[in-house]
N, C-alpha and C positions, 0 to 999 in steps of 0.2 A: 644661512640661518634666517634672516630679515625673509629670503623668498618662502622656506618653510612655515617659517609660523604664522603667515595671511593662509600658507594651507591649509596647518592644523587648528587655526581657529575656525575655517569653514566647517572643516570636517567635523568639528566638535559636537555640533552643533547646539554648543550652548546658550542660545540665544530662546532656543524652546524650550529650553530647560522650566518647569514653572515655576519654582524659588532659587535659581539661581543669582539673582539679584540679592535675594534676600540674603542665602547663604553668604557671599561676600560683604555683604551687609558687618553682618555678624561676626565672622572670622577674623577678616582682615579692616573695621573697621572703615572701608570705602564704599563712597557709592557710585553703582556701573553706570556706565553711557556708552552702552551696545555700538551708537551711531560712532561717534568720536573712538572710539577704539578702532574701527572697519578702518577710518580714514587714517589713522595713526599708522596702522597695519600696510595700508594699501600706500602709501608714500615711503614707507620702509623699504618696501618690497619694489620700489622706483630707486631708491638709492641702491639695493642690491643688484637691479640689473645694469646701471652706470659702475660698480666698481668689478661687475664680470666682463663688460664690455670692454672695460682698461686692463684686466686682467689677462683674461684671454689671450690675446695679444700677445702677449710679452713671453706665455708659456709656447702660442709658435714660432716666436724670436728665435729662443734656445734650444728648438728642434731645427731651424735654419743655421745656428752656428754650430751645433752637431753636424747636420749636413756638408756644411764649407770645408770644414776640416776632413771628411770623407774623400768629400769630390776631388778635394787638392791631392790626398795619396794616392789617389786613382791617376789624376794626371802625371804626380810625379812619377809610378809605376810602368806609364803608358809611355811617358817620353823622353825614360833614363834619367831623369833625375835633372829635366827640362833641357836636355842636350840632344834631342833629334823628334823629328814630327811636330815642332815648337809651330809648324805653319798652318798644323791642321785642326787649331785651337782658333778660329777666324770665319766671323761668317764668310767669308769667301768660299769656305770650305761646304761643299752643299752640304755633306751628311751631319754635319756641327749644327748649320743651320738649320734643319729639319727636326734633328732632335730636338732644339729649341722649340718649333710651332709640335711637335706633339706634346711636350712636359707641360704647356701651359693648354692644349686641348683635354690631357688629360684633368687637369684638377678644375677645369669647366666642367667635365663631364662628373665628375667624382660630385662636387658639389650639387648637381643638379639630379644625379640617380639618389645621393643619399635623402635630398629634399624629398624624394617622389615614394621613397622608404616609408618615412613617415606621414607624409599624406594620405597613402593607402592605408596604411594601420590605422588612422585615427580615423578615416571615413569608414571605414569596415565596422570599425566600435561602435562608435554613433550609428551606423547601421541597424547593428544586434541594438544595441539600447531602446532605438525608435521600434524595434520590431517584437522585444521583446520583452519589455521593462517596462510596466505604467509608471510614468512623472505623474499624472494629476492625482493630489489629494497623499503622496505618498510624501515622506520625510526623508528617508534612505532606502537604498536597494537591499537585498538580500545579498548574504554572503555568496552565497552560487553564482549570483548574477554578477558580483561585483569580481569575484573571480575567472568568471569567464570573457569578462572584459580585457581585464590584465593577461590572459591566456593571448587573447585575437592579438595585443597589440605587441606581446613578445615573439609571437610568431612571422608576426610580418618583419618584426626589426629583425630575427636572426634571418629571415629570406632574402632583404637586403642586402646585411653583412655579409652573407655568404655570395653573393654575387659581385658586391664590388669589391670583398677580398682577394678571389681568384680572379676577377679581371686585372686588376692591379698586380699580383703575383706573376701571371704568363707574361702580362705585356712587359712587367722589368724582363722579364727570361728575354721576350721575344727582342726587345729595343739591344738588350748587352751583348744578344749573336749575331746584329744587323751589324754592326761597326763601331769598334769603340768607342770612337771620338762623334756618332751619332749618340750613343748614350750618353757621353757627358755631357753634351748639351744637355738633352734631357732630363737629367740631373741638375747642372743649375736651373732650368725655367722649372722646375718643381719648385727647387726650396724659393724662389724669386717670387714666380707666380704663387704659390703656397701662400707667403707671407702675407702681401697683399690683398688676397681675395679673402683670406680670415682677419685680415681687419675689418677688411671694407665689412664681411658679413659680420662680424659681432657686434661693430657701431651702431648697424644696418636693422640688427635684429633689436639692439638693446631702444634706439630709439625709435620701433615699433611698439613694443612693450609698454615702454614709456608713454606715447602717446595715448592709449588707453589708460592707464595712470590719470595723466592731467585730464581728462573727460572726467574719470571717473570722481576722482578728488577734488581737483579746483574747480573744474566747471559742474560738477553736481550735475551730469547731465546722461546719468545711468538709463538704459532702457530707450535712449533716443534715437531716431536713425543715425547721429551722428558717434553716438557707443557704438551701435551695429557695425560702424567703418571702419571703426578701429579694432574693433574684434576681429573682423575679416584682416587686417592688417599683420594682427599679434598673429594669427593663423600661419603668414611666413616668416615673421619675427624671432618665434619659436625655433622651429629647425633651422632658422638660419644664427641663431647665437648660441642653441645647445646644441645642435645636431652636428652640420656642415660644418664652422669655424674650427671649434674643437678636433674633428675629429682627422681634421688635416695634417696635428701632429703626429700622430703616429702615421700616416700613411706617410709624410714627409722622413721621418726616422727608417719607417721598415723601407723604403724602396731606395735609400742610399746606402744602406746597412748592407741590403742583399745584395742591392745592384753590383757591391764589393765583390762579392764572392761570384755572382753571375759576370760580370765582366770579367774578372782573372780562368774562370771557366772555360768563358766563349774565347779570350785572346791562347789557350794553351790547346784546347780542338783545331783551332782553326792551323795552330802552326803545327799539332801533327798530321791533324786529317784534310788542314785543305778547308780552302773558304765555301764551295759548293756543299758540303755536311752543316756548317756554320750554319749559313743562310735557308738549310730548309729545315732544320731545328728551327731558326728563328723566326719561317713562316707559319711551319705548324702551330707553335706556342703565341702566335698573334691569331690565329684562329679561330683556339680555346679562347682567349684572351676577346676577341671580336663578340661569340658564343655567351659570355656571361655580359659582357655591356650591353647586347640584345636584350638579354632575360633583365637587365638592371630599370629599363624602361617598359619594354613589352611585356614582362611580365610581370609586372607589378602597376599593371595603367589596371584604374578603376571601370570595371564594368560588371554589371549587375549578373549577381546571382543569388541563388534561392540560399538563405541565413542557415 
């Protein structure tokens, strides 16, 4: 709410209004102070990004202890009900220990394609805007123009989505038909690493935010190069406390959820058909899997073309 309404009073823009003053004047008996409302606004809008940053948090907690209680029936399924294979729950065990460095490469990786998601949507925007929207002397855009904005920038997010959904889909296939007890590692360093890396980013993001905030309001020093620093700042601030942090829940939910079903799969193939069927299921589907986390960077890196 506090983040909204600094928007919708830009958007209003009733500050051009020409009796707008007057009118509340009148109505409601007050007199406006344009200036001291902005900063009213704009320190609101500093405590709203401190209580999503505490927030946050706490909702990937409870997709981690969804997680724990997954991964635990998994292991008790795997090893009788912790009466046999109790040794191969140990990094001694290499494919236990592997799983581990992939589940925590994974959500590096997840975090840094979904950042690159929105960096290309938003440059593409500013693109069209700069190339097709006069700013000088105007007040607002056109509806056309301002729709074809919002067009560029859901397109690139669902080209994102679709690519680091289906990388993350094969690679649980691909990880649950390499070796069981390699996928349960992998399973914990997700929800482990998960947790961690969406705090670290929603602190990360929110005290980006923030810092443009104190420029803006206490130090009164809009328009300065040291605003410009901080705007380049909030630039990864942004996806990194609404985009990436967030959205680590659900990929920590859906990849322990299916992993369930993908490892009781690959453990009932393999003991009818043989670990050889197993393992080129499991190479194929790290392929596809390879295939989108290509397209999740390569294909979404900014390089110039005609608007």
């Amino acid at each position: 709410m506090t983040d909204n309404a600094q928007s919708v009073y830009e958007l209003s823009l009733i500050e051009s209004a020409p009796d707008a003053a007057q009118v509340v004047q009148e109505k409601l008996n007050a007199k406006v102070d344009f200036e001291r409302a902005k900063d009213l606004l704009e320190a609101n809008d500093g405590a709203g990004n401190t209580f999503k940053a505490t927030a946050k948090p706490v909702l990937i907690g409870t997709a981690v202890v969804g997680a724990t209680t997954m991964i635990f029936s998994i292991i008790m399924a795997l090893t009788n009900g912790m009466t046999e294979n109790v040794d191969k729950l140990s990094l001694l065990h290499a494919p236990f220990m592997l799983g581990l460095i992939s589940g925590g490469a994974m959500i590096y990786w997840f975090t840094g394609a979904s950042t690159q998601a929105v960096t290309t949507g938003a440059y593409r925007a500013v693109e069209f805007i700069k190339a097709n929207i006069k700013l000088e002397g105007v007040v607002k855009a056109s509806i056309a123009d301002s729709k074809k904005v919002v067009e560029i920038c859901t397109r690139y997010a669902q080209k994102g989505m679709f690519n680091i959904f289906l990388a993350i889909f094969f690679a649980t296939l691909s990880f649950a038909f390499v070796e069981p007890f390699f996928f349960i590692g992998y399973l914990i360093s997700i929800a482990i690493f998960g947790l961690y890396q969406a705090i670290f980013m929603a602190n990360a993001g929110g005290a980006w935010d923030n810092a443009k905030k104190i420029v803006e309001v206490e130090l009164k020093q809009k328009g300065t190069p040291l605003h410009d620093a901080t705007v380049v700042g909030d630039t990864v601030g942004d996806p990194f406390k609404d985009t990436s942090s967030v959205a680590l829940n659900p990929v920590i939910k859906f990849t322990t959820l299916f992993g369930l079903l993908a490892v009781e799969l690959a453990v009932s193939l393999t003991r009818q058909q043989g670990a050889g069927l197993a393992h080129g299921l499991a190479l194929a589907f790290f392929l596809v899997s390879f295939f989108f986390v290509y397209r999740s960077f390569y294909g979404m890196r900014i390089v110039k073309e005609p608007v």
